[in-house]
C-alpha positions in Angstrom: 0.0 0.0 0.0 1.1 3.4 -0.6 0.6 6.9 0.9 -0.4 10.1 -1.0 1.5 13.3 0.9 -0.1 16.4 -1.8 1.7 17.7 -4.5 2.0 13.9 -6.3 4.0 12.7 -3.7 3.6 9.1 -2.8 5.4 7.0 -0.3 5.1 3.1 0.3 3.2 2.8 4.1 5.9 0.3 5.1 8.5 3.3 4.6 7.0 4.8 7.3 8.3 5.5 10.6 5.9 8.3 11.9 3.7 11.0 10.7 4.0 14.4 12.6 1.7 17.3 13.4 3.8 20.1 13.0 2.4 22.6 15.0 2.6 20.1 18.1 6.2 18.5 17.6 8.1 22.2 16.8 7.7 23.4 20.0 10.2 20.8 21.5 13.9 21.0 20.9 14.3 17.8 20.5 12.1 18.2 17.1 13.7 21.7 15.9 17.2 20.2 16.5 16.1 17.2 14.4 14.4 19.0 11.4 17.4 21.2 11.3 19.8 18.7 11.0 17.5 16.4 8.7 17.7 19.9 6.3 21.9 20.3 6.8 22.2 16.8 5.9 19.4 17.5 2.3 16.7 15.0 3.4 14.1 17.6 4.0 11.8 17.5 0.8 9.1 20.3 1.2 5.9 18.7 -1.0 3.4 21.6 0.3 2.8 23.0 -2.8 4.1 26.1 -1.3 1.7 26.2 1.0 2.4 26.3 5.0 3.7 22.8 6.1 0.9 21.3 8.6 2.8 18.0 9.4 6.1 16.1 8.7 6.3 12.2 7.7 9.3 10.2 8.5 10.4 7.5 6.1 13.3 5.2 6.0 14.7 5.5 2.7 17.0 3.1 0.6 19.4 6.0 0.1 19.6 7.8 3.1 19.4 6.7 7.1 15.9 8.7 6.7 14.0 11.6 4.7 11.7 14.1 5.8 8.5 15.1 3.8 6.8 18.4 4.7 3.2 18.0 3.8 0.2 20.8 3.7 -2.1 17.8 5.1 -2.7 17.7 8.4 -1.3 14.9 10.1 -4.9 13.5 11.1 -5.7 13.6 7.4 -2.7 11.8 6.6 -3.4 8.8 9.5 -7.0 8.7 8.2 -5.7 8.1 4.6 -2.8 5.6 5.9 -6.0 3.7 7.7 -8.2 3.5 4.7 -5.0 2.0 2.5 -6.7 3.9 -0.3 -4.8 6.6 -2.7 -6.5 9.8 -2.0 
């Protein structure tokens, strides 16, 4: 099964490690420190559309020890659509 982020961006589910509300999760340094190195190291890949990121997915990646997605979708929107196992 696969996941739909926005912007035609579409991960396998079992590439994912966690899906992240941004608003939430930025306020602890833990998070900023690891979104700001995720983006030093180039494994940030913003697929909002230029729109304002609402959540962050974490995906292993065959490349890389992980990469970041910045998505416009809320992160309950994206758990609902990982549920359903449908491409929305």
């Amino acid at each position: 099964m696969y996941l739909h982020l926005g912007q035609n961006e579409i991960v396998p589910r079992r590439r994912i490690i966690g899906i992240f509300d941004l608003d939430k999760c930025s306020y602890e340094k833990r998070t900023r420190d690891y979104l700001a190195a995720a983006e030093k190291e180039g494994v940030v890949l913003d697929v909002s559309g230029g729109n304002l990121p609402r959540s962050f997915v974490v995906c292993d990646h065959p490349y890389h020890e992980q990469i970041v997605y910045l998505s416009q979708l809320s992160s309950a929107a994206l758990r609902k659509r990982a549920e359903s196992g449908r491409l929305e």
